[in-house]
N, C-alpha and C positions, 0 to 999 in steps of 0.2 A: 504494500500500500504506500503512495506517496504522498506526504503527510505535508512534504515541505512546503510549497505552495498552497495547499489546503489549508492549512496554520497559517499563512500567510493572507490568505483573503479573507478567513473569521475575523482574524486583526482588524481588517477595516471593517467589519461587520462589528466589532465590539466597539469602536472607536469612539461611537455614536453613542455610549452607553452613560448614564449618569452615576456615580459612584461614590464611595466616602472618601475621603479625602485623607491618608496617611502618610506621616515623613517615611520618606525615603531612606532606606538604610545605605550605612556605607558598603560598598561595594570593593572587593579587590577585581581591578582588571583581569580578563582571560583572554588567553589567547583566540584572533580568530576563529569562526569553526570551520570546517574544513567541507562541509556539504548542509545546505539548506534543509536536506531531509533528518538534519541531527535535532533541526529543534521542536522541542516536545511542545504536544497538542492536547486539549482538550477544548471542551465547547456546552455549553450547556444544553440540555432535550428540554423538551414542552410534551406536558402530555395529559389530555382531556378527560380521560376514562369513557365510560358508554354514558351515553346520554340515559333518560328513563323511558324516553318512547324512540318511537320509527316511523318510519312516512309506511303513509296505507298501502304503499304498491311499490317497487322496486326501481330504480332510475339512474342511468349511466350516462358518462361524456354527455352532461349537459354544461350548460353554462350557468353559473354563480354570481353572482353581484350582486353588493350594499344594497338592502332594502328602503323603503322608505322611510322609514326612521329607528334611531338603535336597534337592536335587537330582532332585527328582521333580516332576513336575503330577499333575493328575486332570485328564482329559477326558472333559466329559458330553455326551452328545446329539449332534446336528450332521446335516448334509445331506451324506452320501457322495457320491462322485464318480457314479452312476448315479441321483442323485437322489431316493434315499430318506432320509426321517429315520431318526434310529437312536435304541435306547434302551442303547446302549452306555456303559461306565462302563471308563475305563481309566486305567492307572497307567503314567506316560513317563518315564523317567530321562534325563534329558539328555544324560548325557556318552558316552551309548552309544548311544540313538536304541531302545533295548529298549523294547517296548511289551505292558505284560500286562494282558490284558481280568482285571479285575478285582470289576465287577457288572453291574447294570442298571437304568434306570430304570422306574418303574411303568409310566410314560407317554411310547413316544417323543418328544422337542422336539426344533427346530433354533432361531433368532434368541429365543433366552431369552439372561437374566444370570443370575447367581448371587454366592453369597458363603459364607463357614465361620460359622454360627451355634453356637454352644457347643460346637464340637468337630464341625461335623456337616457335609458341604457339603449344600448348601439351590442352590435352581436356581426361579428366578420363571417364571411364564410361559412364552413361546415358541409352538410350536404345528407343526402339519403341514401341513394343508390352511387353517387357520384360526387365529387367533388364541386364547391357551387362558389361563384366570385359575389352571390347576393351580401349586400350590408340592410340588415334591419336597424327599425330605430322606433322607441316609443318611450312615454315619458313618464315616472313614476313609477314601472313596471305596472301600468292597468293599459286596459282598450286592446285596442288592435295596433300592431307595428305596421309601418312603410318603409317599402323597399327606398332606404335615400340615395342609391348610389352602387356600385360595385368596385373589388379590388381591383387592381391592373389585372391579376389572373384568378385561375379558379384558385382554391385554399381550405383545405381540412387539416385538423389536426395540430394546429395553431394553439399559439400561448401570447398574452399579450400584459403588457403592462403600462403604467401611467407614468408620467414626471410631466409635475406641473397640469396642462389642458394639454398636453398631450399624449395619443395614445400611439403604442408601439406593438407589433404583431408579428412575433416571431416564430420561425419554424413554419412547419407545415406538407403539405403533398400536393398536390395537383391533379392526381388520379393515375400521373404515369412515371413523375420526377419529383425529388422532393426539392422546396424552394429555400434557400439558401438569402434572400432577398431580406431584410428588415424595414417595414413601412412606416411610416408615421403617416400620421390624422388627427388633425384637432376638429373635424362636422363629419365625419366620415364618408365624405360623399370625394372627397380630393387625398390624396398620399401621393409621400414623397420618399423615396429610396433612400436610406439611413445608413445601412451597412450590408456586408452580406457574412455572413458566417464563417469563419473557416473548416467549421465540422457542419454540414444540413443534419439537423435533427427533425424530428416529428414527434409529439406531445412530451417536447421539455416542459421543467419547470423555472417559471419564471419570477424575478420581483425586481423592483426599483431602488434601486440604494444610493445616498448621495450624487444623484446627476448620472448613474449608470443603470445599465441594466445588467443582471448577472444570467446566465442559461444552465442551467442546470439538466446533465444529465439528456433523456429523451433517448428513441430509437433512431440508429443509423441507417446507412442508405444497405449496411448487409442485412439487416433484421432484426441485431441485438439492440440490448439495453447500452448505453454510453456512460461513462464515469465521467470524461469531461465537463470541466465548468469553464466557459465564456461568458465574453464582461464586453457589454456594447456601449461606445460612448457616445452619442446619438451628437454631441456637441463637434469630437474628430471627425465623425461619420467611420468610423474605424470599429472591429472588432478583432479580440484575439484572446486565444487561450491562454486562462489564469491559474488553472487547479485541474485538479481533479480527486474527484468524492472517494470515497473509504469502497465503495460499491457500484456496480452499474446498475444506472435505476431509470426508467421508465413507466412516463402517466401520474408523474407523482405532484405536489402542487409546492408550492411557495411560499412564503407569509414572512411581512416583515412586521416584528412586535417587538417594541422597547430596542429598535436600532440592530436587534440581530435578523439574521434573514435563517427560516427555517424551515428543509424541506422533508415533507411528511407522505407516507403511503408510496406508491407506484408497485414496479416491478420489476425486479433484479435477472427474469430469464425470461425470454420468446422463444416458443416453440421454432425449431427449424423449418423453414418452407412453411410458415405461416402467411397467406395470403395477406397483399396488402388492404386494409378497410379505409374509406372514405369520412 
């Protein structure tokens, strides 16, 4: 496992962290070290336990995002437990597992991203049978969405993050390639080419930290899980590999809390000659 670089980006992940305040002891000088992989790591976990309920019906690669006020999500789209996409749009309170269908989208998706643009959740891509360049857009997660627009290309399997009003959409497939391309959108009806990758993933995990974006991980263009961690500076227009994870993990998600970024869940093996899914 290479630890050095991984140690090395928690760093800026902790950097951000508020702390007590202790003198500094004195220190005898040591020599240089002699390989970045000498210096020791660790990192703190987060971890929720079960909640006390479940959603009445079973629900995959949908899209997530802030609800309308604390304590809520929005849930868009997603692959039900019999296999169909949904263009379902729903409102989840946490503390009580209540779940009110609350809209719909124009156009069923399941492996889309999304983000809040001006107050509105917005949902990239995704698809059913195929790979789809549709952008939806509704506001408050109620009613019905409109198509605002579409990406430059088709896009499944995407991860996208914010800094600032703007949203970022990285990774993805196409249905024959995977896209290596990084967009930005501040109305999601316009994007602008940001970076492109140096590894193309598909359902990395992503988050925003200090003016970057970090990629975590995702499936490569062989089929496995990737250990790689890439850091996009939307500012260079540059990206490039920073680290790499304890594990290859794929589908897994993000979250930045109290200044550290932490990723939870996915998948450490893909069956071989597993068909590609849109």
């Amino acid at each position: 496992m290479k630890f050095g670089v991984f140690a090395l980006l928690f760093c800026v992940f902790l950097s951000g962290c508020g702390g007590v305040s202790r003198a500094k002891p004195k220190v005898t000088p040591r020599p240089p070290r002699s390989s970045p992989s000498a210096i020791p790591f660790s990192a703190a976990a987060a971890e929720s336990g079960i909640l006390p309920w479940s959603l009445s019906a079973s629900l995959s690669r949908e899209v997530v995002l802030p609800g309308p006020v604390p304590g809520q999500l929005t849930i868009l789209g997603g692959l039900t437990g019999t296999g169909t996409t949904s263009n379902s749009v729903s409102t989840l309170t946490t503390t009580s597992g209540t779940l009110s269908n609350t809209g719909s989208l124009a156009t069923p998706t399941h492996d889309a991203s999304g983000a809040i643009l001006a107050g509105k959740d917005t949902v990239f891509g995704g698809g059913v049978s195929a790979s789809s360049a549709s952008v939806q857009s509704l506001a408050g997660g109620a009613g019905t969405a409109a198509s605002i627009g579409e990406l430059p290309q088709l896009r499944s399997d995407s991860a996208s993050a914010m800094i600032g009003r703007t949203a970022y959409i990285v990774g993805g497939y196409d249905g024959a390639a995977f896209d290596p391309v990084v967009l930005g959108t501040s109305n999601g009806s316009t994007f602008q080419q940001v970076a492109t990758l140096p590894v193309p993933v598909r359902y990395p995990a992503v988050a925003a930290l200090g003016g970057r974006i970090y990629v975590f991980g995702g499936q490569t263009t062989d089929g496995q899980p990737a250990d790689q961690i890439q850091m996009i500076d939307p500012a260079r227009h540059s990206a490039q590999l920073v680290g790499r994870m304890p594990e290859p993990d794929t589908g897994a998600v993000a979250v930045l809390v109290g200044g550290i970024v932490y990723v939870a869940g996915g998948s450490t093996s893909v069956a071989t000659g597993t068909a590609p899914i849109s």
